[in-house]
C-alpha positions in Angstrom: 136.7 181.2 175.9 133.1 182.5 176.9 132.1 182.3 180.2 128.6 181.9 180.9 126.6 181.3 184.0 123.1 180.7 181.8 123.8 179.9 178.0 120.5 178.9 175.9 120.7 176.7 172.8 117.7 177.1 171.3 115.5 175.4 168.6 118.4 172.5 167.6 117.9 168.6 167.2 119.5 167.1 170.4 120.8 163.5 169.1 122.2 161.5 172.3 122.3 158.1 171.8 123.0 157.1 175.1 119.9 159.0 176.4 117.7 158.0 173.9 117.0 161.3 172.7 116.4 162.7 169.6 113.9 165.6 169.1 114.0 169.3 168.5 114.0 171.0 171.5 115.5 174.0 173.7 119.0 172.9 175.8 120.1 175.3 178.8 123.1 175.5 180.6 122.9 176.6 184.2 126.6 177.3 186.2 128.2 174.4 184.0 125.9 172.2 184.0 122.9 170.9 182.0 120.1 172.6 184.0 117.1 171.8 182.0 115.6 169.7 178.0 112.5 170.8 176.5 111.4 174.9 176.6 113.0 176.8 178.7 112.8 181.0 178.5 115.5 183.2 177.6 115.0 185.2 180.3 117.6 185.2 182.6 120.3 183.6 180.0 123.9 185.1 179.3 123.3 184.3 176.0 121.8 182.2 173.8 122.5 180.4 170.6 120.5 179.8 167.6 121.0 176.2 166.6 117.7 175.5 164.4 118.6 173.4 161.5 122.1 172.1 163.6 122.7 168.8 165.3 123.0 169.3 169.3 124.9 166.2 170.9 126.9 165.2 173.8 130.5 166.6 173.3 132.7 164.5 171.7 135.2 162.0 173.3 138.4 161.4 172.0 140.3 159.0 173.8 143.3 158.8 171.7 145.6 161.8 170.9 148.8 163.3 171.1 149.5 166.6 173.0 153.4 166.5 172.9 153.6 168.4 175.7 156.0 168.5 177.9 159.2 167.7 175.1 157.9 168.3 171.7 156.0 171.5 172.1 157.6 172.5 168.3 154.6 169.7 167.0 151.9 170.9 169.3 151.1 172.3 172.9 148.8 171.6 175.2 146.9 175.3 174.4 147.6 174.4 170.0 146.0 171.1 170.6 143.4 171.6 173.0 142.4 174.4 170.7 142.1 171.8 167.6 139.8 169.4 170.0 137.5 172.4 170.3 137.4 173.2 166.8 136.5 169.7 165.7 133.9 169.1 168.2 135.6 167.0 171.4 135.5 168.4 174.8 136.7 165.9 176.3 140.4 164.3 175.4 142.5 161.6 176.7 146.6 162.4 176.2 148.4 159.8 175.2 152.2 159.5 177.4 154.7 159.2 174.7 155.9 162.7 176.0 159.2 164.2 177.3 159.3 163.2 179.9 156.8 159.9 179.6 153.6 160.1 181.9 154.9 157.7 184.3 155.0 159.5 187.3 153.1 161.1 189.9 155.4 164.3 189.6 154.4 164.8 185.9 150.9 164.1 185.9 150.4 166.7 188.7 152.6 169.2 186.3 150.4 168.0 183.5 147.0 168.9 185.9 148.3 172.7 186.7 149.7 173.0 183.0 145.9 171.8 181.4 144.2 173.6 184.1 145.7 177.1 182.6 145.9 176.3 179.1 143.2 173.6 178.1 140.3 174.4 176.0 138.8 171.4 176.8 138.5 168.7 179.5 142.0 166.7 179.5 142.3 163.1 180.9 145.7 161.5 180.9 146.9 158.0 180.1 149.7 156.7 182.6 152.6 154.7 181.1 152.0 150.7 181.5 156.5 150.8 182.1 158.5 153.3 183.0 160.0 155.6 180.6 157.6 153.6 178.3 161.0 151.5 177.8 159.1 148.0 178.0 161.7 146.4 180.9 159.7 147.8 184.0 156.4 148.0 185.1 155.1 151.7 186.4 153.5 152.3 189.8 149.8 152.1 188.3 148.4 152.7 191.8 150.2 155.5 191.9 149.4 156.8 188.5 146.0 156.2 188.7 145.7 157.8 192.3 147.3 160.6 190.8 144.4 160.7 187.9 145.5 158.4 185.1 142.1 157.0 183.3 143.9 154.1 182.1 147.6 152.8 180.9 149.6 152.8 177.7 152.7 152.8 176.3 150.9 153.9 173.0 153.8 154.5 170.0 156.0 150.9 171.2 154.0 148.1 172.4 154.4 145.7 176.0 156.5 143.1 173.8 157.7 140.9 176.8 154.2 138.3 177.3 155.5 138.0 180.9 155.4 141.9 181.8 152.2 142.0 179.9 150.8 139.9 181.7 151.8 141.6 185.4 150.4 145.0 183.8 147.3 143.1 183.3 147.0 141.9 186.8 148.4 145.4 188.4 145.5 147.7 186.1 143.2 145.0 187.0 143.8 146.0 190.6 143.3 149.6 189.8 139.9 149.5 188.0 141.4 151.3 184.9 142.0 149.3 181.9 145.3 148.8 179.2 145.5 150.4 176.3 147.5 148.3 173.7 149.6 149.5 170.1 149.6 145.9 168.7 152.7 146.0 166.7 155.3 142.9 166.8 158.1 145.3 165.9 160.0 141.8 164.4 157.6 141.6 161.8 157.1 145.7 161.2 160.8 145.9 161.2 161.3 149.0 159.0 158.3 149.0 156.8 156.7 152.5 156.2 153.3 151.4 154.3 151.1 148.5 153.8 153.1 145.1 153.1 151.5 144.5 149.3 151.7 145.1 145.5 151.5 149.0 146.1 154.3 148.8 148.4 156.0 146.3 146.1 155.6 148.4 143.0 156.6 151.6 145.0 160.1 150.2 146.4 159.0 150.5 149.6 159.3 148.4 152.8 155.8 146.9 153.6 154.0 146.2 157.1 151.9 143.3 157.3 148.6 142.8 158.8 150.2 140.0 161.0 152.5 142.4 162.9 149.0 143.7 164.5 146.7 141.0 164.4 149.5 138.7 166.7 149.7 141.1 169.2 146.0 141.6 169.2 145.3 137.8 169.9 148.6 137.9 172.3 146.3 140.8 174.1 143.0 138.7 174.1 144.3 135.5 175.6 146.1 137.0 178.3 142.9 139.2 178.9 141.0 135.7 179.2 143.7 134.7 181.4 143.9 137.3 183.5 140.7 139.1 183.8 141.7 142.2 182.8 140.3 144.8 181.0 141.6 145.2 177.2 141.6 148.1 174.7 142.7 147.2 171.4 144.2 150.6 169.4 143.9 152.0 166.2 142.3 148.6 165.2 144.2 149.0 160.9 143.0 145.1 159.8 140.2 142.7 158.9 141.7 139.8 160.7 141.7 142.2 164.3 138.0 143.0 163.4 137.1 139.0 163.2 139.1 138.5 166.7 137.6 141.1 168.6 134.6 140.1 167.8 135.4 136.2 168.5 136.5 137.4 171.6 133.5 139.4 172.8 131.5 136.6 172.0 133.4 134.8 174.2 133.2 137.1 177.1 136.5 138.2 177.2 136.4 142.3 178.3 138.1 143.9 175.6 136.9 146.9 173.6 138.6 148.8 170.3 138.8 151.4 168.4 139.2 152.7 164.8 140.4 155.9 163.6 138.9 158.5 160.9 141.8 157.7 158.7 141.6 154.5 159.0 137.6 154.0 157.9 137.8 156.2 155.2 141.3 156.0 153.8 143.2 153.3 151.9 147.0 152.7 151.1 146.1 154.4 147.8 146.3 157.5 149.7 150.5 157.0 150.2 150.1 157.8 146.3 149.6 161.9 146.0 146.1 162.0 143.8 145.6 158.0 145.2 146.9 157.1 141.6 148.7 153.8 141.8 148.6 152.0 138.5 152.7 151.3 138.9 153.5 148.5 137.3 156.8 147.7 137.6 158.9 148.4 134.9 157.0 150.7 132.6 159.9 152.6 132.6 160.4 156.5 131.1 157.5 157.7 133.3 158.2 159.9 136.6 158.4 158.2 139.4 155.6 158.5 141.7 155.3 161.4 144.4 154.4 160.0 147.4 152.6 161.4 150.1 154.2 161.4 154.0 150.8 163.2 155.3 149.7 159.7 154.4 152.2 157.7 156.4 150.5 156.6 159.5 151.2 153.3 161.9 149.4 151.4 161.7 149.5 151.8 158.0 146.0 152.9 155.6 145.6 149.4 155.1 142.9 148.3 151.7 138.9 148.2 151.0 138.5 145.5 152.4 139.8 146.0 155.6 138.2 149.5 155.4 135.0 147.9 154.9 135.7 145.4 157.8 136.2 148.6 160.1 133.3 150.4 159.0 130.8 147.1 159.7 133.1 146.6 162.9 130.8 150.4 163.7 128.0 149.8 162.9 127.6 146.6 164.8 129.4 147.8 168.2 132.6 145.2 167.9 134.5 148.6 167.6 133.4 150.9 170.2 134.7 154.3 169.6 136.0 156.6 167.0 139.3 157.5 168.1 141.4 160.4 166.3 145.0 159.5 167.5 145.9 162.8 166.4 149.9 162.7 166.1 150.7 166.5 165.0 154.6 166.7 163.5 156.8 170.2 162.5 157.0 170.5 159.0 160.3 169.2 158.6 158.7 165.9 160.2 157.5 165.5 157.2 159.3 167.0 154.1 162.6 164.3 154.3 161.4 162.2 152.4 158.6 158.9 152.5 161.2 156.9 154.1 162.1 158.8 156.7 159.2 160.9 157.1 157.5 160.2 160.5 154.7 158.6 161.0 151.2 160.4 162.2 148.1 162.3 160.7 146.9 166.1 162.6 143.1 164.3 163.0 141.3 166.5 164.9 140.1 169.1 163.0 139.1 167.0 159.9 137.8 163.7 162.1 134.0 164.3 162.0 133.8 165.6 158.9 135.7 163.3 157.1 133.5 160.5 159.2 130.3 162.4 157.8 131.3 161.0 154.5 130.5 157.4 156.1 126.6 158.6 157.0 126.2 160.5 153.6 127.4 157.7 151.9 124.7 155.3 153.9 127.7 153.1 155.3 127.0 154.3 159.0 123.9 155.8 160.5 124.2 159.3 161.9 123.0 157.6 165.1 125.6 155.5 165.0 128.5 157.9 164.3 127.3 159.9 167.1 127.3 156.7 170.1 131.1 156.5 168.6 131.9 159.7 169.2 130.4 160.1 172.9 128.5 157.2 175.3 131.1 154.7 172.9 134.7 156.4 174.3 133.0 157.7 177.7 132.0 153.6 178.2 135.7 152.4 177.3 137.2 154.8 179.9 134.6 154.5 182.8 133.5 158.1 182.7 129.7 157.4 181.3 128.4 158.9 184.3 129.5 162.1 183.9 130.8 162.5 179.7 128.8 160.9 176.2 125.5 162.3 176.9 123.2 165.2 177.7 120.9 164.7 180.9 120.5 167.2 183.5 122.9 167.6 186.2 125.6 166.7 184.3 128.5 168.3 183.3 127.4 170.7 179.7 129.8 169.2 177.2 128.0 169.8 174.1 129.1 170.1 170.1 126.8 171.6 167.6 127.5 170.4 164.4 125.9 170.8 160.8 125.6 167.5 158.8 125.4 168.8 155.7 127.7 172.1 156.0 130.8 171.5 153.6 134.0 173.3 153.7 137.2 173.0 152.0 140.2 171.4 154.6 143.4 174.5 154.3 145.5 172.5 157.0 147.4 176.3 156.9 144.5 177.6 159.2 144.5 174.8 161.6 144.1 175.5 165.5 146.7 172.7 165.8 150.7 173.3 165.2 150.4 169.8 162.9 149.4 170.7 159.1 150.1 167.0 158.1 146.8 166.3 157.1 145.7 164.3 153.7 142.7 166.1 153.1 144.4 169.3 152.7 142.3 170.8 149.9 139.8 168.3 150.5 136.0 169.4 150.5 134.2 167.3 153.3 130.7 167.4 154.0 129.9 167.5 157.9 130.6 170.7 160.4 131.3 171.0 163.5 130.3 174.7 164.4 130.1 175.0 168.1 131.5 173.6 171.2 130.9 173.5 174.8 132.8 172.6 177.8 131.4 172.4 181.4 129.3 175.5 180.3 131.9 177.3 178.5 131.5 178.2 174.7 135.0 176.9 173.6 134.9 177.1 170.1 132.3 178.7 167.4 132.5 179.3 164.1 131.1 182.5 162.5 127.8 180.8 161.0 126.1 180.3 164.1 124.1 183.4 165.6 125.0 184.4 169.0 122.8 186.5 171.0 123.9 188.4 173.9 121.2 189.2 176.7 121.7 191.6 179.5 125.5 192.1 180.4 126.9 188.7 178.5 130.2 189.0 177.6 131.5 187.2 174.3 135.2 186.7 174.7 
């Protein structure tokens, strides 16, 4: 990582929604900070980049991902991980605390603090468990946890299934000023289904999840929300019907806010099918059976185009707030034992804003838009606007420099994360990331971007 006590981006388009900026000017960076917008002179500067013809933003926010550290440091650590964030543009990520052990304790969190503040690329924030162990029978100390630095509580992988507990975590993280974050699965109805419940899965042989297994929690969530007060943050939103009642429920005033991830946006269940072939009528007979794809096989499942499309307006008209990669990194052999069995999870962060770019090339999202998503959108959600999503001066210099219309070809071999399951693997997106900073620190760039040292600047 660079360290630079004046760094210069020069001549690029800042784009910050939530500043209301969006004009070509010179950005510089002053002891990790944003020091000044407009002209400013080299002189002086570490270094300096050239970003004329790039995109300069507020650093991504990712508020949903898997580090797997501490326990499953064979999927991903928190230096492989934190080095993928970089390279796909976030600077800023929240950890999710299915770990080894869970985040449900002061004790690990502080671990987790010394651990990130030696091996992080980029800022870390982490999410406390809502019970301990994340074993859904007792509540966690959430003063504790949020004393300790949680920015809010999950038990993200297994969802709060008792109403009564649910409602005490409500009332508890409404005491804390932090807010739930909720997987809304009813495990009765998901039971052991590996895709979308429908006439893929049908016609495949395999076990189907349906819609309802999500949208029931989500309307558990929102009425005990209303009940209670509390803040609400619906995850991985997969379905039309959790689109409609999120946004029923915002009209209503209740304080809930969502999400939506890359894969979910852009993909369908036709993905499960390797080539997203699936004319499989059932019993053609004498043809191979169909290969199907575990890089695909992600809960909540790739759902259809119409719930796709529901997302995508969900967006675009602010019912979903944020872009969220939940990035779930897995061995190899996570993944090679067959559909069945393989587990469930998609390496997102390297591919997430450029497989979103497809979404603004294809006029389904404004660039605008994407961008508020991916920075004041997640920074909002967590209660860290004041200091993360957007570029003024004084604030902490997260930045990512990104090329809209820079394509490159997805090799999962060479990603910065452990995880290679990744369905675009041989995929060529349209949409770049090629620089990142963190509190004044260049954290990632690619080799397309000039850098130019002045005086003694050291480029590490």
């Amino acid at each position: 990582m660079t360290v630079d006590t004046r760094l210069l981006i020069r001549g690029g388009r800042i784009l910050d929604p939530g500043s209301g900026i969006d004009r070509v000017a010179d950005l510089l960076v002053e002891d990790g900070r944003i020091a000044e917008l407009g002209s400013p002179a080299v002189e002086g500067s570490t270094g300096w980049l050239d970003a004329r013809g790039l995109i300069v933003s507020p650093g991504f926010v990712d508020i949903h991902c898997h580090l797997r550290e501490p326990g499953y440091e064979e999927k991903e650590t928190i230096a492989t991980g934190t080095a993928a964030a970089a390279a796909g543009g976030f600077a800023t990520v929240c950890c999710m605390p299915n770990t080894l052990p869970p985040l449900d304790s002061r004790s690990i969190l502080d671990w987790l603090k010394q651990r990130t503040e030696r091996e992080a690329f980029v800022n870390v924030l982490p999410i406390g468990c809502i019970t301990v162990g994340r074993r859904g029978e007792q509540l966690a100390d959430m003063a504790q946890l949020a004393d300790a630095g949680a920015v809010a509580f999950s038990d993200d992988g297994d969802p709060v299934s008792s109403e009564r507990l649910m409602r005490r975590a409500m009332e508890r993280s409404a005491a804390t000023g932090l807010l739930l974050i909720d997987h809304c699965e009813d495990k009765a109805l998901s039971g052991e289904g590996v895709m979308n419940e429908g006439e893929l899965s049908r016609n495949l042989g395999l076990k189907g999840i349906p819609r309802s297994a999500e949208e029931a929690i989500v309307a558990r969530d929102l009425c005990l929300s209303r009940l209670t007060g509390a803040r609400i943050h619906i995850a991985h939103v997969s379905t039309s019907g959790s689109v409609d009642l999120v946004r029923r429920a915002k009209d209503e005033g209740i304080p809930v806010t969502a999400e939506a991830t890359p894969h979910h946006v852009t993909l369908t269940e036709d993905s499960v099918v390797r080539g997203g072939r699936h004319d499989l009528s059932p019993g053609l007979g004498g043809g191979a059976a169909p290969v199907c794809d575990a890089n695909a096989k992600v809960n909540p499942p790739l759902r259809t185009r119409h719930d796709v499309c529901a997302l995508v307006e969900g967006l675009r008209d602010g019912v979903i707030d944020a872009v969220a990669t939940d990035h779930a990194p897995h061995a190899p052999a996570d993944k090679s034992v067959g559909f069945d069995r393989a587990a469930f999870g998609i390496s997102g962060l390297e591919t997430a804003f450029g497989c979103l770019m497809g979404l603004v090339h294809q006029g389904d999202l404004s660039l605008r838009t994407l961008v508020s998503r991916l920075t004041e959108g997640p920074a909002k959600v967590i209660g860290r606007d004041a200091e993360l999503g957007a570029l003024r001066v004084g604030v902490p210099a997260n930045i990512t420099l990104f090329d809209p219309n820079g394509e490159w070809m997805v090799d999962s071999r060479r990603f910065a994360s452990k995880g290679r399951n990744s369905p675009w693997h041989g995929v060529t997106l349209r949409g770049r990331v090629v620089a990142t900073v963190v509190n004044g620190r260049l954290a990632y760039k690619d080799a397309s971007i000039p850098w130019h040292l002045c005086g003694n600047g050291l480029v590490g």
